[in-house]
C-alpha positions in Angstrom: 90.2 124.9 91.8 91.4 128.3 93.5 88.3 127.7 96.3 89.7 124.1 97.0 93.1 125.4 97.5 92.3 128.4 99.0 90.6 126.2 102.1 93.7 123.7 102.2 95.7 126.9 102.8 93.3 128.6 105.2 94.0 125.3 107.1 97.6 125.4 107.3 98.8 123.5 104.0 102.2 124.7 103.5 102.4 122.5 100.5 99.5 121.3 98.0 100.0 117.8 96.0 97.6 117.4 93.2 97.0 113.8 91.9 95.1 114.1 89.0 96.6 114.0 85.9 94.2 115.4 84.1 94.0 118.8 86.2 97.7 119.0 87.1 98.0 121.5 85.1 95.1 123.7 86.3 96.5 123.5 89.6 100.2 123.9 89.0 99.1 127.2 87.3 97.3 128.5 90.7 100.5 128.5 92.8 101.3 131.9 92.8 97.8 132.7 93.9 97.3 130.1 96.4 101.1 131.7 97.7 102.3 127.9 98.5 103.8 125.5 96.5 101.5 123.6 94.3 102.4 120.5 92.6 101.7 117.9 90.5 102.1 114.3 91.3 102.9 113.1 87.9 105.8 116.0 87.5 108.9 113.8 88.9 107.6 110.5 86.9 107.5 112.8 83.9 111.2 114.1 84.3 112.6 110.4 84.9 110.6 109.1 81.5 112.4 111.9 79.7 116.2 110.8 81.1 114.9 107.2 79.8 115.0 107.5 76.5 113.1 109.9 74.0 110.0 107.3 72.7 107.6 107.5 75.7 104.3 105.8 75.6 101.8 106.9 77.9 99.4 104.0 79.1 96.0 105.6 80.3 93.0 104.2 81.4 90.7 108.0 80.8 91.0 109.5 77.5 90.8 112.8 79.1 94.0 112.2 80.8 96.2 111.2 77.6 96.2 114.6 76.5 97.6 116.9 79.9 100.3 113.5 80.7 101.7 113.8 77.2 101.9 117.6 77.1 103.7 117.1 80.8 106.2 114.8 79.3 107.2 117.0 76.2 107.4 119.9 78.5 109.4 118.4 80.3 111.7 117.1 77.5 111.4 120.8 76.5 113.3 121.7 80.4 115.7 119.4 79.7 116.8 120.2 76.4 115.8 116.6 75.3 114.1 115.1 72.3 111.1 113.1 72.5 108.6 111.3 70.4 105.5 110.7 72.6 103.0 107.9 72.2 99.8 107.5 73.7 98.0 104.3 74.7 93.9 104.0 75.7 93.9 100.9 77.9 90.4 99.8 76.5 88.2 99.0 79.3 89.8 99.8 82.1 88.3 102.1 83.6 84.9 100.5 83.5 86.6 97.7 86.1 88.3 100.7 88.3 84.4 102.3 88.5 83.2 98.8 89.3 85.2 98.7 92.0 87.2 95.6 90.3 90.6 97.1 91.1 92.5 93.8 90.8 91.1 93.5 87.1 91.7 97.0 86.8 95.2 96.3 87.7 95.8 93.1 85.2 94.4 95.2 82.3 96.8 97.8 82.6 99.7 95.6 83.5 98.8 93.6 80.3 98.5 97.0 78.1 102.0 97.8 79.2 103.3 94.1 78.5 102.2 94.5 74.7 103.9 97.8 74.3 106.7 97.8 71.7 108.9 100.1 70.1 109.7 102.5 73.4 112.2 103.4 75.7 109.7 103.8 78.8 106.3 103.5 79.1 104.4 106.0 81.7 101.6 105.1 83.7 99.2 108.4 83.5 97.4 107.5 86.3 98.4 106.9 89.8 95.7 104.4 90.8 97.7 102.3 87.9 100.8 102.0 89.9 100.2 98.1 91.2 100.0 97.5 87.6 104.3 97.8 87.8 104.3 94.9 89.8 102.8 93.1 87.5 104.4 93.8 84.2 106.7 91.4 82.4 108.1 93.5 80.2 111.7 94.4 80.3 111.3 98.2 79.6 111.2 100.3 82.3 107.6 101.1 83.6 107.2 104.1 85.7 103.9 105.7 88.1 103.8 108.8 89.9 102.7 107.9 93.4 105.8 107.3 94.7 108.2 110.2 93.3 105.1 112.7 93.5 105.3 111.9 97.6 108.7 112.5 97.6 108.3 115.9 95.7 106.0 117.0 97.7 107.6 116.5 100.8 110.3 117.8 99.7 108.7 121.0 99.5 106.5 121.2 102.8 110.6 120.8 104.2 111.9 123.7 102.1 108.7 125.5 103.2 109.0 124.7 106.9 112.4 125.9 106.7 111.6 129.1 105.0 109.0 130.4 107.8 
């Protein structure tokens, strides 16, 4: 991880933006050595599931990413001095269409996952190649992705970077 970002700084990142979940972690932790900001996509969506109520399901589509999304969310619950009760949700199959290059089925499986969710407040899309799937939904409770607020985080700090050189 320190070699990839190590390049993306040599050639002038001011800012990285990591979109895997399951590594966000890993690469939030080598900020201070890659001397820019480092940060994760799914940070932003993780704060708004928290101010949306405290029982948060997470809808993934990888097993290995239920695991660093739900530690994300109670950490930051933890931040903002809020309770939550965390749920986590394999979407069987899945991932076997998003490999197959099937992304519209892809997309209906997840968005159908989400739609038979009950018993939460928000549920949390771990992935952000799942984020069509909010389009798709029927569900009344709120459905959140991180594409959209990670983009705005991490623009937000190539700004505050530009304006500190």
């Amino acid at each position: 991880m320190g070699e990839v970002l190590g390049r993306a700084v040599g050639a002038g990142a001011r800012a990285v933006l990591c979109t895997c979940s399951t590594i966000g972690g890993v690469a939030e932790a080598q900020a201070a050595a890659a001397g820019v900001p480092v940060l994760r996509v799914d940070r932003p969506m993780a704060a708004a599931a928290v101010a949306a109520g405290p029982r948060v399901t997470v809808l993934a589509a990888l097993r290995s990413t239920l695991g660093p999304t739900a530690d994300l969310v109670e950490e930051e619950a933890r931040r903002a001095g809020r309770p939550v009760s965390v749920r986590t949700v394999l979407v069987d199959g899945a991932w076997d269409h998003f490999t197959a290059g099937a992304t519209e089925a892809y997309v209906r499986r997840v968005a159908a996952a989400a739609d038979a969710v009950t018993g939460t407040d928000v549920i949390v899309l771990a992935q952000a190649s799942m984020a069509p799937a909010q389009r798709m939904v029927s569900t009344a409770v709120p459905v959140l992705s991180s594409p959209r607020p990670g983009l705005a985080a991490g623009a937000a700090a190539v700004a505050a970077a530009v304006r500190e050189r």
